[in-house]
N, C-alpha and C positions, 0 to 999 in steps of 0.2 A: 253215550253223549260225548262227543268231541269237547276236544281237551277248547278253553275260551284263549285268546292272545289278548290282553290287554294294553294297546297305547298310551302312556304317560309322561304329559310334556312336563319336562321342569326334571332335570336329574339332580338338585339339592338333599340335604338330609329331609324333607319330607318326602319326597320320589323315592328314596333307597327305604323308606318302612313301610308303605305303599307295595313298592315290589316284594321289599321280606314278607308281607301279610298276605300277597297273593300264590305267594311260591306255599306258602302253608294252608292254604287253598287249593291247590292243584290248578293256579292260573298261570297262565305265561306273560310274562309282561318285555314289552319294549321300548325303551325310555326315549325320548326325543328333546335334545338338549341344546343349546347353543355354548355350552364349556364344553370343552373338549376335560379338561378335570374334575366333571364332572362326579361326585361319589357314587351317584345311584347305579352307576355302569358295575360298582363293586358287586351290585345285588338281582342285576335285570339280569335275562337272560338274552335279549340284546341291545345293545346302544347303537343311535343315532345321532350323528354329532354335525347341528347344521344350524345356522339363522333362522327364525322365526317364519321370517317371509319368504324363505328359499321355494317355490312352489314347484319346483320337480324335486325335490328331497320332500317334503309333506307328501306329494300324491306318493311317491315309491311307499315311504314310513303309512301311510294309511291303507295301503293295498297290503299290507302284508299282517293288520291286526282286524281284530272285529267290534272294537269299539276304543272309544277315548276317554280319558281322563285328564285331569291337571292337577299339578302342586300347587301352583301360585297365577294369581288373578292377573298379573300386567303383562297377558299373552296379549297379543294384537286382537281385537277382537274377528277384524276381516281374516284373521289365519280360522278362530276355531266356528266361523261361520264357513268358513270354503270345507274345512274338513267334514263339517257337522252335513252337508250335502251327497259325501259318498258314507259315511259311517255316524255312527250314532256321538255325539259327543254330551256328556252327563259330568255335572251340573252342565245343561244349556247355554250356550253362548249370550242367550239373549243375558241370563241373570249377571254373567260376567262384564257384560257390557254395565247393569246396570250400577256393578258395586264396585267397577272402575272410577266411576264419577261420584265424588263426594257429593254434591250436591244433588244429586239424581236421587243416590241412596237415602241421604236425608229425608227430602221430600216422598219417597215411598214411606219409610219409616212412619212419618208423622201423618201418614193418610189414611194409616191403620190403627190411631189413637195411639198411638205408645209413643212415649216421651223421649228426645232429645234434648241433648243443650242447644241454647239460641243456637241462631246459625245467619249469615250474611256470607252472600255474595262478593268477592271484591276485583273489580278492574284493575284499579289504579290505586296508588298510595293517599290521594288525597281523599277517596271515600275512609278510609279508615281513619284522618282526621278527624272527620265528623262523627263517629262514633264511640264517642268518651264511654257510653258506657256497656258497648263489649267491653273493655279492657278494665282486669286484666282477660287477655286471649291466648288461643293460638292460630296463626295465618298456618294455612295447612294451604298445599299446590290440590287441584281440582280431581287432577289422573295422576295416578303414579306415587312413588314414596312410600317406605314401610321402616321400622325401627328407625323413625324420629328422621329420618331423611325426607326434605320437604317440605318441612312441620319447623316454623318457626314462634316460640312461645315471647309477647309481649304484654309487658307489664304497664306498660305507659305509653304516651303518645314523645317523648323523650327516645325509648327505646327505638323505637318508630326508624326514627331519622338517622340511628345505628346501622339498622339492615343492611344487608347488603340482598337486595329481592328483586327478582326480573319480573317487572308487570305485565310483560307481554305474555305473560300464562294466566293461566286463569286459578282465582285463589279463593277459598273460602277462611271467612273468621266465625272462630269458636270461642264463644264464650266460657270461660273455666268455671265451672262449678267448685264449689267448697269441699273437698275431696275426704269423704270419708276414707273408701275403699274400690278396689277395680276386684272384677268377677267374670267370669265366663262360663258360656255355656256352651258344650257341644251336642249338637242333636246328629241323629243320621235320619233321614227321612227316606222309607223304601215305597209308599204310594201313597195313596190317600188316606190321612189318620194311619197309617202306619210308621210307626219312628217308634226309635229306639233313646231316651235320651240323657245324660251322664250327670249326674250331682252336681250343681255349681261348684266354679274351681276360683278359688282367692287367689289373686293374681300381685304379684309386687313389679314396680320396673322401676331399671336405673339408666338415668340417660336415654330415657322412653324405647329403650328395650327390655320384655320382661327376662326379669332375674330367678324371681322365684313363685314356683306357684304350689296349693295345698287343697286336699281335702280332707276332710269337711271344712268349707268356708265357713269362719266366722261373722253368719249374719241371720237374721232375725228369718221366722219362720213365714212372714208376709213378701220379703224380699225369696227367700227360698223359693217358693209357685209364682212369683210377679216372672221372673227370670224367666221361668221353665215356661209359662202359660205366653209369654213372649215370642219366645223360642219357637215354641209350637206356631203363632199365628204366622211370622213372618215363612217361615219354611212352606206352609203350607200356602200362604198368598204364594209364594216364587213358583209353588208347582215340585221342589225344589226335589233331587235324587241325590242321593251320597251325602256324608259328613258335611257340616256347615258348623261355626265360630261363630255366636255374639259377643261381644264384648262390651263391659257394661261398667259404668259409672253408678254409686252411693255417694251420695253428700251426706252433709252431718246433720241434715233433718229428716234422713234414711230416707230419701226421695229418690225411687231407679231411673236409669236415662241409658238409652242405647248409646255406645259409644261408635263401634265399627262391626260389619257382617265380614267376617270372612269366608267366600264361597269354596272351603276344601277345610283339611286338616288344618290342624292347629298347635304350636308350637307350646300353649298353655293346654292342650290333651297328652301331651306324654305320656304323662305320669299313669294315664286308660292303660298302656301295653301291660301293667304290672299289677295294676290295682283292680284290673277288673276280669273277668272271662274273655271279655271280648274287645279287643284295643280299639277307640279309633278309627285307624288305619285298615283293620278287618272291616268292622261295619263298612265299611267306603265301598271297600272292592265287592262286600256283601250286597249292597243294593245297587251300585253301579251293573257288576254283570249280575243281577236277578239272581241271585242263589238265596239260600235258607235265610229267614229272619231269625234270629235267637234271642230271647229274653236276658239282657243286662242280669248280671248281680256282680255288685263289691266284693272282691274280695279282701280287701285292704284300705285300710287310712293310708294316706301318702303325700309326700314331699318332693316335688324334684329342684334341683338348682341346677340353672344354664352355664355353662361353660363357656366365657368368652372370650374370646384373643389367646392372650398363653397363658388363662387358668387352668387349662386343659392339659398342659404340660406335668402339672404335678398327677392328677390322675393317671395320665399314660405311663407316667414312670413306678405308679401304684402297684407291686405284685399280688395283694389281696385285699378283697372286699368282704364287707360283712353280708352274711347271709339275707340279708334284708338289703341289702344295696345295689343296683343295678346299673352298672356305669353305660353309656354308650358313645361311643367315638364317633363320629359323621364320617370321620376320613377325609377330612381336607386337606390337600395338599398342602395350603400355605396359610398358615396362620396370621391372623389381620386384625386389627383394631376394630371392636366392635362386630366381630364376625362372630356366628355361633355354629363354635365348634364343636361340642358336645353336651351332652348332661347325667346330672347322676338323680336317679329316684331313688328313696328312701321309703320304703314301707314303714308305718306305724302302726 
């Protein structure tokens, strides 16, 4: 059997574990990136460094792999529809398209009986006048935005007149539920009722980036399978291949509520490279190019904390870790406010 080449758009720290997990597969991957510093070029075995829309650097980068991938959803959708016509592209463009739109994904969500927080439409600033009681909320932008970019949180119709918000996008308002705890689930789905899927992971975020995530989550044994049995419906409505993210809201009357689908890895899965047989990042590349399915087992309780801006600095200056510690650097060239630069997991 010929060696598979794998295309993978998006060269951030999930592209570079993507490529680590394929190169430990015996796959070849080739990143296609629009940074030219990008990190994942540390770990592919070739980089392309071009614009999204560039359509004779796509066709060259597509003629020279046998199928695609992606790290992060806010590809153009017309790019991984044009690629998905000469080569296979997994997760499906369509499903991209659909969890690019807040509001699209909602209304999927809630047409499978599973619960989200209210949710509204908004044009203009004076429709949220009229809605005393979303608030408190948060105006989230329709496409686009992730770690709290885009996402503005309002507590009053006061704060309102604060903004500083361009209504000529389109925005959705969310109503905040009474926040017990955030949880996530990673499934990988390789066909039909076939998936492999990971322990709910307890999630913390600071400045709506998460900080810190942990298993075994502390929560009750009907939220444990509410999650999971979630997890399974939506993946299997999408049709959906490769590793997928939900992200999920508890209120304090232990009531679940889908928060967001993420269609790839996930930043709250790290901690799988360590804790489990099988990371993530493997499963991915496992069902994207069709190789062997393998039975999940724990090997570990675990802990990871995100490394933001220049928390990261004391770790690289770090000469030893404890046997249970697993540092990893991203390799970014330049350190930035609110950037995630590394993390360290912790076995328990």
């Amino acid at each position: 059997m010929s060696t598979i080449t794998l295309g993978i758009i998006g060269g951030g720290q999930l592209g570079s574990m993507l490529a680590i997990a394929a190169k430990k597969l015996g796959v070849n991957t080739i990143v296609f990136c629009d940074d030219v510093d990008a990190p994942a070029q540390n770990f592919c075995d070739k980089f392309v460094c071009s614009d999204y829309t560039d359509k004779d650097n796509i066709i060259e980068f597509v003629n020279q792999v046998d199928l695609v991938t992606y790290e992060f959803e806010n590809i153009p959708y017309e790019t991984l529809s044009e690629i998905n016509k000469l080569k296979i592209v997994l997760p499906k463009p369509s499903v991209n398209r659909l969890i690019q739109h807040r509001l699209a994904e909602k209304d999927f969500v809630n047409k499978l009986n599973i619960r989200t927080t209210r949710y509204v439409s908004i044009k203009e600033k004076s429709e949220i006048e009229a809605l005393d009681d979303f608030l408190p909320g948060i105006l989230k932008t329709v496409t686009l935005g992730y770690d709290g970019k885009g996402q503005y949180p309002i507590n009053s119709i006061d704060e309102l007149n604060k903004l500083d918000v361009d209504f000529s996008k389109g925005y959705i308002l969310e109503k905040l539920v009474k926040l017990k705890k955030e949880i996530s689930i990673i499934i990988t789905r390789f066909d039909n009722s076939k998936y492999e899927i990971y322990e709910p992971i307890e999630n913390t975020h600071q400045d709506q980036i998460l900080k810190y995530s942990k298993i075994p989550a502390d929560i009750s044994e009907k939220i444990f399978k509410q999650s999971k049995d979630w997890a399974i419906m939506i993946s299997e409505e999408l049709k959906y291949i490769g590793t997928l993210c939900v992200e999920f809201f508890i209120d304090r009357n232990e009531n679940l509520y889908v928060n967001e689908i993420a269609p790839r890895v996930h930043n709250s899965g790290h901690l799988t490279i360590n804790a489990y047989n099988i990371s993530q990042f493997e499963n991915h590349i496992r069902a994207v190019c069709g190789l062997e399915q393998v039975h999940l087992k724990k090997i570990s309780n675990a802990t990871m904390l995100n490394l933001i801006g220049d928390q990261i600095i004391p770790y690289r200056e770090r000469k030893k870790f404890e046997n249970n510690e697993f540092f990893f650097d991203y390799l970014k060239k330049e350190i930035k406010k609110k950037r995630k630069m590394g993390h360290l997991t912790t076995l328990v």
